[in-house]
DOLODO-548623 format. One record per residue (C-alpha): residue in one letter; x, y, z. Coordinates in steps of 0.1 Angstrom, whole numbers, plus 5000, padded with zeros to 4 digits. Layout:
# residues N
aXYZ/...
This chain:
# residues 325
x132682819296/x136282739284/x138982899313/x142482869306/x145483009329/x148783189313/x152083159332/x155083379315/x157783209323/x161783339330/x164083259356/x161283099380/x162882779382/x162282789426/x158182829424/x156982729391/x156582379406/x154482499432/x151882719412/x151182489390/x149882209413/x148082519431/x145982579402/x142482499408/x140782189393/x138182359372/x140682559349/x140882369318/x144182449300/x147282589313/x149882759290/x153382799303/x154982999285/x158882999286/x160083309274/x163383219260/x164683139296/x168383099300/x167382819329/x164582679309/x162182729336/x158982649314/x160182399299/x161582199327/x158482269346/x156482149319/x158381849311/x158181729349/x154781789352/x152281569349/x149181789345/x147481689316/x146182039315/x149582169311/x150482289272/x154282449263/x154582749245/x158582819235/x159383179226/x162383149205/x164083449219/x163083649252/x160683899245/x159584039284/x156283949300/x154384129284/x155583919248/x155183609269/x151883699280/x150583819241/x151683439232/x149083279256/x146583499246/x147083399210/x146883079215/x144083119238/x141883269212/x143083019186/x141582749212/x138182929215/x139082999254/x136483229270/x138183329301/x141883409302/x144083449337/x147283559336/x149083439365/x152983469378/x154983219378/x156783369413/x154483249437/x153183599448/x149883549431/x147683279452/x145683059424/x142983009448/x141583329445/x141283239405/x137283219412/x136983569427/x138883709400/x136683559368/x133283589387/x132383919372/x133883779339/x130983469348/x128183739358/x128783989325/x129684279349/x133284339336/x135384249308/x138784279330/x139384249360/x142884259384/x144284249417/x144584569441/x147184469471/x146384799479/x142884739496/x144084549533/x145784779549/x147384549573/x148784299550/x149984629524/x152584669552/x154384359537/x154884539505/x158584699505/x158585069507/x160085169473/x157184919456/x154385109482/x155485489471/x156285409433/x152485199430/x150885459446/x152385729422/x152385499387/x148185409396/x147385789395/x149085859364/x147885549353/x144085689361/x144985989339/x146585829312/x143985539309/x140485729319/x140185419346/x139485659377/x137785369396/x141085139400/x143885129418/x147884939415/x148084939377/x151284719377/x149384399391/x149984139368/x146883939380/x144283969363/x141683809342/x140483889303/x137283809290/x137383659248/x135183939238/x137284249249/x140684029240/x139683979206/x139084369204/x142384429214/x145484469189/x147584209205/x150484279184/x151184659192/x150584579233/x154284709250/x156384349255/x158284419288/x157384599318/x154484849308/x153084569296/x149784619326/x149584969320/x149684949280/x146584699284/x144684919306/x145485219277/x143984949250/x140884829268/x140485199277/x139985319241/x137585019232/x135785099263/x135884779281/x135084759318/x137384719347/x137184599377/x139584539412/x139884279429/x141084259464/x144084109474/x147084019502/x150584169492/x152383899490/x156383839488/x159083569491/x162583499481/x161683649443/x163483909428/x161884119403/x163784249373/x161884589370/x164684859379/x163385169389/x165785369362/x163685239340/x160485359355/x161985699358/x163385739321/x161185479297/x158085509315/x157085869310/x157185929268/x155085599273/x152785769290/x152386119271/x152085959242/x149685729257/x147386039270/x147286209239/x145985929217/x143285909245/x142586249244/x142386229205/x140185949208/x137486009231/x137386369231/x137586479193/x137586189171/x134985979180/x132986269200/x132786639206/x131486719238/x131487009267/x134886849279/x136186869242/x135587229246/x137387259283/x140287089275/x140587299238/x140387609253/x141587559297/x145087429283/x145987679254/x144787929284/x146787779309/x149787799296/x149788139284/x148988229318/x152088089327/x154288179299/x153188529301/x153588559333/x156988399336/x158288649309/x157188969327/x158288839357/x161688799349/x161689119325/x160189349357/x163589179374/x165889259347/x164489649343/x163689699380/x160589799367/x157189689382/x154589589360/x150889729356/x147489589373/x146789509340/x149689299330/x149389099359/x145789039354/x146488969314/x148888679333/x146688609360/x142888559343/x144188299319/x145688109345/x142688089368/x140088039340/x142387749323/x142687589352/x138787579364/x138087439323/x140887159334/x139487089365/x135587069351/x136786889324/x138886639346/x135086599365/x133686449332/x136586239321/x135686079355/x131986049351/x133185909318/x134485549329/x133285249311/x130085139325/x128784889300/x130384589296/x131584459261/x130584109275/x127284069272/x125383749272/x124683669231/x127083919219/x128683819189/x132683869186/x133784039153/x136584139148/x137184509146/x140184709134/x141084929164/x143685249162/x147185219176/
C-alpha cells in the first residue's frame, strides 16, 4: 500500500525541520504544502531538505489549513496514494505514532481515524485550560452535528484518510480554515464512513495557534446549524424514513409549542393578574413532556445509528459518486 503524509504549511518556520526528519521510514511521499506563507516556511523547509520523499506544493495565495490540507489530498489521489496522514507542521503531533494511527486503515476496520488527547488523563493536564473547556464543549456538539457519538476532540488535526472514503468526499466544498476537522467529520458522516480515535499525549511547545476564540463563538455556530440540518435531511427523510423520522417530525414541532404556549400565557396571566386554568397549563405542559421523550428516543437511535461498516473493504472498487453538499 502507497502511504503518503500531508504537512499544511504557515508560519512554522521553528519545527518544520524537526518533523520532517521525524517521519518514519516507511511513508513513501511527503507533501509540504506551503500555504502562501509570508516566511516561506514550506518552501524553505523543502528546499533545505534532503528527503527524497519530500514533494512542494505552493498555494498561490493563503487559503487556511483546511485549503492547504484539500491540496495534498488532491494530489494524493492524483498519485494513486492509499493512505493519507495529515500531520502539523508545529511539532505537537509525534510522527511516531503514524503506525497506530493507519493500522485500522491496514486492518479494513475504519476509513478515518484521529487523535483524542483527551484519553490520558495525566498528560490532558498539559493542555491549557481555555483549549480543555472549549474541546470538551465543540466534541459534543460535534457528536450531534456529525451523528459520530463514539468520538471525542473533533478539532484534532491528526488523523488519517483512507483513498476509498477520500474519493467519496467533495473535496472542493470542505470549509478552508478552522472548521476544517469538523466540516470533514460532517462529510464522511453523510457518506457513512467509519471513524475511529486514537489515543494520544497533549502535547505543546513554544507554538502559537492562530484560532481566536471570537471566532469560535460567532462563525462556528451557523456552521453548525446548517450542518445539522442537512444531516437531519439526509439520514432521516431523504435517503430513509424510519421510527426516528417520526420522533424528530412530530417531538420538535411539539416541543416548541409547549414552550411557546406556555411562555405566552405565562406572561399574559402576569399582565391581567389573572391565573390560568388546569387546562391551559396542561395544553402547555403535555406538549412539552411528550416532545421532549420523542427527542430523547429519537436521540437513542441516532446513537445506535453510527457507521459500523467500513467503506474500505478489501476488493472494493472506488467509483466515483456525486455526493450532496
Amino acid at each position: 500500500m502507497k502511504i503518503a503524509v500531508v504537512i499544511p504549511c504557515y508560519k512554522v518556520g521553528n519545527q518544520i525541520d524537526g518533523v520532517l526528519a521525524a517521519v518514519p521510514g516507511f511513508i513513501g511521499t511527503i507533501y509540504v504544502v506551503d500555504d502562501a506563507c509570508p516566511e516561506q516556511s514550506g518552501i524553505k523547509a523543502a528546499a533545505k531538505s534532503t528527503d527524497q520523499r519530500v514533494q512542494l506544493l505552493q498555494r498561490p495565495i493563503n487559503g487556511g489549513v483546511g485549503a492547504a490540507v484539500v491540496t495534498g489530498y488532491q494530489r494524493a489521489l492524483e498519485d494513486q496514494i492509499d493512505v493519507v496522514v495529515k500531520l502539523d507542521g508545529d511539532g505537537q503531533m509525534d510522527p511516531a505514532l503514524i503506525p497506530e494511527l493507519i493500522d485500522p486503515l491496514l486492518r479494513c476496520k475504519a476509513d478515518y481515524v484521529k487523535g483524542n488527547r483527551f484519553y490520558n488523563v495525566h498528560t490532558l493536564q498539559q493542555m491549557p485550560m481555555v483549549r480543555l473547556i472549549g474541546n470538551s464543549a465543540l466534541s459534543f456538539i460535534n457528536k450531534a452535528v456529525n451523528g459520530y457519538w463514539n468520538i471525542m476532540d473533533p478539532t484534532n488535526g491528526f488523523t488519517a484518510i483512507h483513498r476509498t472514503a477520500l474519493k467519496k468526499l467533495p473535496l472542493d466544498q470542505i470549509d478552508p480554515r478552522y472548521f476544517f476537522e469538523s466540516d470533514m467529520l460532517f462529510r464522511l458522516g453523510i457518506i457513512r464512513a467509519v471513524v475511529r480515535d486514537m489515543p494520544m499525549d497533549a502535547t505543546y511547545g513554544d507554538e502559537k495557534s492562530n484560532l481566536r476564540i471570537s471566532r469560535v463563538l460567532f462563525e462556528f455556530p451557523p456552521k453548525y446549524l446548517k450542518r445539522f440540518l442537512k444531516r437531519m435531511f439526509y439520514n432521516y427523510l431523504l435517503r430513509d424514513f424510519n421510527v426516528a423520522s417520526v420522533q424528530w417530525l412530530v417531538g420538535i414541532p411539539a416541543f416548541l409549542f409547549g414552550v411557546v404556549f406556555g411562555l405566552y400565557r405565562w406572561a399574559e396571566s402576569i399582565e391581567t393578574d389573572r391565573v390560568n386554568s388546569v387546562g391551559t397549563v396542561m395544553l402547555a405542559a403535555l406538549p412539552i413532556i411528550i416532545g421532549f421523550q420523542l427527542i430523547l428516543q429519537a436521540l437513542h437511535f441516532d446513537v445506535l445509528n453510527i457507521p459500523s461498516e467500513p467503506l474500505n473493504q478489501p476488493g472494493f472498487d472506488v467509483r466515483n459518486t456525486d455526493n450532496p453538499s
